[in-house]
N, C-alpha and C positions, 0 to 999 in steps of 0.2 A: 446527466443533462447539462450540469455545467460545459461539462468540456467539448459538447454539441456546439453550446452556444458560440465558445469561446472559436470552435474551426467556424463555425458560419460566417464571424464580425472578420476572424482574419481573410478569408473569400473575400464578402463582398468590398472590404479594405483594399484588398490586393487588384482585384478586380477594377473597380475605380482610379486608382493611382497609376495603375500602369494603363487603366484606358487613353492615360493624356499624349501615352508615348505612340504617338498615331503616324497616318498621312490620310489624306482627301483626295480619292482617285476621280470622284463624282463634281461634286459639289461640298463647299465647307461645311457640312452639317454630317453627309455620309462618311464615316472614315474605319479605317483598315489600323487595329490599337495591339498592345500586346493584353491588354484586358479581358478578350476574350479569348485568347490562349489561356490567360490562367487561372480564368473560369472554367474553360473545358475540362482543361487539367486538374482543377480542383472538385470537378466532379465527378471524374472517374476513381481521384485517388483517396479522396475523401469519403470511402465507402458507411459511415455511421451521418451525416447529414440527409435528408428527405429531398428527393431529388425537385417536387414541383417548388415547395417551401423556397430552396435554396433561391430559383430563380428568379420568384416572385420578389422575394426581399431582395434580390440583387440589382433586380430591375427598376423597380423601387428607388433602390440609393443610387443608384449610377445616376437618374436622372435628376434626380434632387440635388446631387453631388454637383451635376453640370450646370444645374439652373443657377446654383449657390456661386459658383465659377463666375457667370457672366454676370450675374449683380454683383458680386464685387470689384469685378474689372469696368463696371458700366457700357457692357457691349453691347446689351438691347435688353425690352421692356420684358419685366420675368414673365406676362402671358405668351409672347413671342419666343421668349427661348425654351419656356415648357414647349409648345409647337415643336419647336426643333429634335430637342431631345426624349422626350415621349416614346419616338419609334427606336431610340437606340437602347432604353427600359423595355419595350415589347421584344425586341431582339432578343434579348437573354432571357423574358419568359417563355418565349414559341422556342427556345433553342433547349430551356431545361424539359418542356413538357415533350419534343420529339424524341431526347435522351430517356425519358421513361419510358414511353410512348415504344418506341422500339427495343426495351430490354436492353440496353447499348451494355451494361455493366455484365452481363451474361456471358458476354463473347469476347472480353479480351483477353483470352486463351488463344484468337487467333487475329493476330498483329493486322496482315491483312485488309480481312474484313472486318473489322472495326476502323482501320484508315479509310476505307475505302465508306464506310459507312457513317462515321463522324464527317467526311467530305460531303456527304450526302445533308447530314442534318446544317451543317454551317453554311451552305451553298441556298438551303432553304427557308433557314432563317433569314439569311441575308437578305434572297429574294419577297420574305415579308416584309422586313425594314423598307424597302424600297418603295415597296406600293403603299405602304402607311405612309409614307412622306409624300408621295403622290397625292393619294386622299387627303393629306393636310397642306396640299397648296403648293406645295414645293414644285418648281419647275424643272425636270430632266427626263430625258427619253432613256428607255435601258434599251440600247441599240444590244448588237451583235460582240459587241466590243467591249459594254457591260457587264454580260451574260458570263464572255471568256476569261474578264479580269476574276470577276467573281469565284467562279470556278476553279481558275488559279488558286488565290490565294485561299481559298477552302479546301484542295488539295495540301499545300505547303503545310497549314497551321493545323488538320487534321494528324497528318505523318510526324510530323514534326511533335506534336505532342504527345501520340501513340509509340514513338520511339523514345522522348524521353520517360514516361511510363514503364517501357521495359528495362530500359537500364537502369531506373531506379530497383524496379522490381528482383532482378536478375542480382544487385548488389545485397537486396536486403536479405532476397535466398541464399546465396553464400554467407551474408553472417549468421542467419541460421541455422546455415550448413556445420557452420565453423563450430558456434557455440554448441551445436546438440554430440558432434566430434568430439570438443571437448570435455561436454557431461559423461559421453560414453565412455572414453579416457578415463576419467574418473572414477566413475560406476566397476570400472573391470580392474582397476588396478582396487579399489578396495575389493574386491570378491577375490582377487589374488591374495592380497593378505588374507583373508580368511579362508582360504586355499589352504597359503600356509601353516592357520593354527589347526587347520582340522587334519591335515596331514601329522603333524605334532603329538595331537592329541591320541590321533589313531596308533603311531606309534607306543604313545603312555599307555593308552589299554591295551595293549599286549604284555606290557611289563606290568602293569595291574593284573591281570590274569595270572601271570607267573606268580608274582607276591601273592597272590591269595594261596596257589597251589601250594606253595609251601609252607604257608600259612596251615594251613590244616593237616598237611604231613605233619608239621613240629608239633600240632594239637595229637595229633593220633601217637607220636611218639613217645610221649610225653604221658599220657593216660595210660597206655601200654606198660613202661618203664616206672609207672603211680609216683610218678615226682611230686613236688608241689606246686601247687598252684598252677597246672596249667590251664586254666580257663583264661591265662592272661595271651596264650598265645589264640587261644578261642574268639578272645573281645579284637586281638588286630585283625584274624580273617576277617571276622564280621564285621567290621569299620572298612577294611580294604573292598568289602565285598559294597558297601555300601556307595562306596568314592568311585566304584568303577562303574554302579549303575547307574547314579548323576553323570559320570562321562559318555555313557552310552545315551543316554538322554540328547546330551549339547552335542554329541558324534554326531545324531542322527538327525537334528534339528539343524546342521550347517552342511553335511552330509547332502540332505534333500536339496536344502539351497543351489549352493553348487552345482549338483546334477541338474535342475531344471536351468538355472542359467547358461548350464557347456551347452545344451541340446538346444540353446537357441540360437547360442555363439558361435561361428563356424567363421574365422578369418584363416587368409592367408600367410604365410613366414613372411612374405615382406611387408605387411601391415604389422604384423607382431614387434619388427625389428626397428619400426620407423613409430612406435608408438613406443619403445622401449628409447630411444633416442632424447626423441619430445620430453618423456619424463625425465629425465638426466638432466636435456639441459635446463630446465627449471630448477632441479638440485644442484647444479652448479652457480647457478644464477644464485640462487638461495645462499650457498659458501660464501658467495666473494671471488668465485673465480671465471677465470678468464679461458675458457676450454673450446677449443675445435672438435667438433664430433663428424667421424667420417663414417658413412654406415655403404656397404657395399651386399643387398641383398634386392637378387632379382629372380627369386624363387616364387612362382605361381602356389605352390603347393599347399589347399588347403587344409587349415588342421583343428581338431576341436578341443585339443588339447591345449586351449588355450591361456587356460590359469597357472598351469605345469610349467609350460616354455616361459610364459613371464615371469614367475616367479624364480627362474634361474638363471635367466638374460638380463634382469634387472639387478639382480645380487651382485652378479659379473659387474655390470656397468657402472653400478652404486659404487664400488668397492675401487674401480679405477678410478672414479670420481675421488673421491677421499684420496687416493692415493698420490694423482696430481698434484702439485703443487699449486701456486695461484696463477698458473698457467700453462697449458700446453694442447694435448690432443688424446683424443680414447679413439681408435676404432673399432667395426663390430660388421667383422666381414662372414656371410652364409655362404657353404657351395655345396655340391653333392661330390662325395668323392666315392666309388663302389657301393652304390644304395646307400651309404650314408649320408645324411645331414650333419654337417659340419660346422660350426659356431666359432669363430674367431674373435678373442675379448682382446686387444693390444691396446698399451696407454704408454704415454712419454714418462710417467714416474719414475722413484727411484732402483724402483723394483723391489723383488722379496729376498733378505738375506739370505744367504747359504743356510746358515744354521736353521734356518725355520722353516726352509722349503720340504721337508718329510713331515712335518707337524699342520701343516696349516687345512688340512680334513680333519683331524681329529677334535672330537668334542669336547667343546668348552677353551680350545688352543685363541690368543687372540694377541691382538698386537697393538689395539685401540684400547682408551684410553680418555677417560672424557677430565675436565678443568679439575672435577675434584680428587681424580686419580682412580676414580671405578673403573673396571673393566668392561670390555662389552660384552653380550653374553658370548660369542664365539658362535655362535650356530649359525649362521652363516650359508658361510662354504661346507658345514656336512650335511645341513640341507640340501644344497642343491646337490651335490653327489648323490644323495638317497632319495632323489626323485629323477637326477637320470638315470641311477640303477634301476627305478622302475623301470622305467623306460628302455631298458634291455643295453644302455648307451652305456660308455666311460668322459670322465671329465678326469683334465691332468692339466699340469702347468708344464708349459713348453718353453721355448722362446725363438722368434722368427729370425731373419737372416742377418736382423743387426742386433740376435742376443739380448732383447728387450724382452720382459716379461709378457707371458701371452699366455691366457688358458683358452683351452683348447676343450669342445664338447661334440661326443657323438653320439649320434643318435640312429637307431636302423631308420630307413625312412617308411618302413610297412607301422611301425608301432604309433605314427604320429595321426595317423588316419582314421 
């Protein structure tokens, strides 16, 4: 209710002060103001105010507003300039009760006919102001030439209003646009991390499954052979057996996630590749660095494998990032080359030494290194290997024409579908 009040006092304010910004096409008393521009305005765009309310109390102040004007300048006697002003308060209440009156908030969906219809209600207010000035005494004929001024400028200030309404409009939808883009950003790059650990996990319970089976081989051997104490290899099956059905639990509880979020997500490689970019350069921004990101992907192809491709176009790109120095450039070029999908990760860093370029798949291998000298875990780069091998693909380190480091990923283009 407050914040009612508070849009209504800035209207009829607005409305008032800029009524002064006029001219007198008639007589000094009729005049042509930006007040009622942005009253019009303020009531198309001010959809939480009461449309008859607005007008009455606007009408109201304006005139009070005007009477208060000429007794302070001592232009004439205050019942003589209520006379005057009176019809330019009726103006903006026959102008808000037409605006109800015709649903006018209904239809500005169509530019149009709300110009052409707000030309209508301000051509018709205006022509009430006139004849209330007439019935109160005022001397002017509304010849032919009245009629056309009027109508003019009720076209002008109608369009003119209806146009800035949509470019505001059309701005505030792009931030919308923008911001719900970047909730969705958000939203998918976490479901990719958890992509990730359920990919992870799913791996562990395979190797929990193995440990249990041998688990109870060494129990059977052991009973067999009447050693001692093998109920100790008895209690680890049944612990292993226990840890693998809490992970089948949390499997299937990110598991489900996951699957109903792919089957709702369905982008295309170059929204994937330009949404992979966006996130990068925010984690360079976040470094301290000064990075050029060149992305050259104009692949239609949509894919649902959405959380898969991210979660190993973003490791690539992350990983250049880090590798840059506090300046240079990554690119991250897509093409098809014989039904495959082809990923191009290239960055101006120093590259990856000799020595460590056969290591750098393997688990747990790492080269990072944080302030207090722990390592990183390394998983990495054989994650993303062992989810393009799902993917029926190969990932390898190449290097392009000027021998700069560049991994390289393929992917059949049937499997992405």
């Amino acid at each position: 209710m407050r914040e009612r009040i508070l849009t209504l006092l800035l209207l009829i304010s607005a409305t008032a002060f800029l009524g002064e910004m006029k001219v007198n096409p008639f007589s000094s008393s009729f005049r042509f103001s930006l007040g009622s521009v942005a009253f019009f305005f303020g009531l198309i765009w001010l959809r939480t105010i009461p449309l008859c309310l607005t007008g009455f109390c606007v009408g109201v102040f304006v005139t009070a507003f005007r009477v208060m004007i000429d007794w302070l300048t001592k232009q004439q006697p205050l019942a003589d300039s209520l006379l005057v002003h009176l019809p330019a308060g009726i103006y903006y209440i026959f102008f808000a009760w037409l605006v109800y009156m015709t649903k006018f908030r209904q239809h500005l969906d169509h530019p149009i006919h709300v110009g052409v219809l707000g030309a209508a209600i301000d051509f018709t207010a205006n022509i009430v102001e006139l004849f209330v000035r007439q019935l109160l005494g005022e001397s002017f004929t509304i010849a032919h030439e009245t009629v056309f001024m009027l109508l003019l400028f009720a076209i002008l200030r109608s369009f003119c209003v209806i146009g800035l309404y949509n470019i505001l409009t059309i701005q505030h939808m792009r931030a919308l646009g923008e911001a719900r883009r970047q909730e969705l950003e958000r939203l998918v790059m976490i479901n990719t991390s958890l992509y990730e650990e359920a990919f992870y996990l799913r791996k562990s319970m395979s190797h929990l499954e193995e440990i249990t089976h041998k688990s109870y081989e060494l129990y059977t051997q052991l009973m067999e052979s009447k050693q001692a104490e093998p109920g100790t290899a008895l209690y680890i099956a049944e612990h292993i057996h226990e840890v693998k059905k809490d992970s089948q639990r949390i499997l299937a509880g990110l598991s489900d996630l996951i699957s109903q979020e792919q089957a709702e997500l369905n982008l295309p490689i170059k929204e994937l590749c330009r949404m992979v970019i966006r996130t990068n350069k925010k984690y360079a921004e976040l470094l301290g660095k000064s990075i050029y990101f060149h992305e050259a992907c104009d692949i239609d192809l949509p894919t649902r494998h959405v959380y898969a491709l991210l979660s190993v176009l973003n490791n690539l790109v992350a990983n250049a990032v880090e590798a840059v120095p506090d300046s240079g450039w990554i690119s991250l070029h897509v093409q098809f080359e014989h039904n495959e999908l082809v990923f191009r990760v290239t960055d101006s860093g120093p590259g990856i030494p000799d020595e460590d370029r056969d290591w750098i798949f393997q688990p747990g291998f790492t080269t990072k290194y944080d302030e207090n000298g722990n390592p990183s875990n390394g998983i990495g780069l054989t994650h993303a290997q062992e989810i393009v091998h799902s993917f029926k693909g190969h990932i390898q380190l190449t290097f392009d024409e000027r021998n700069r480091t560049q991994f390289q990923v393929r992917i059949p283009g049937s499997q992405l579908l």
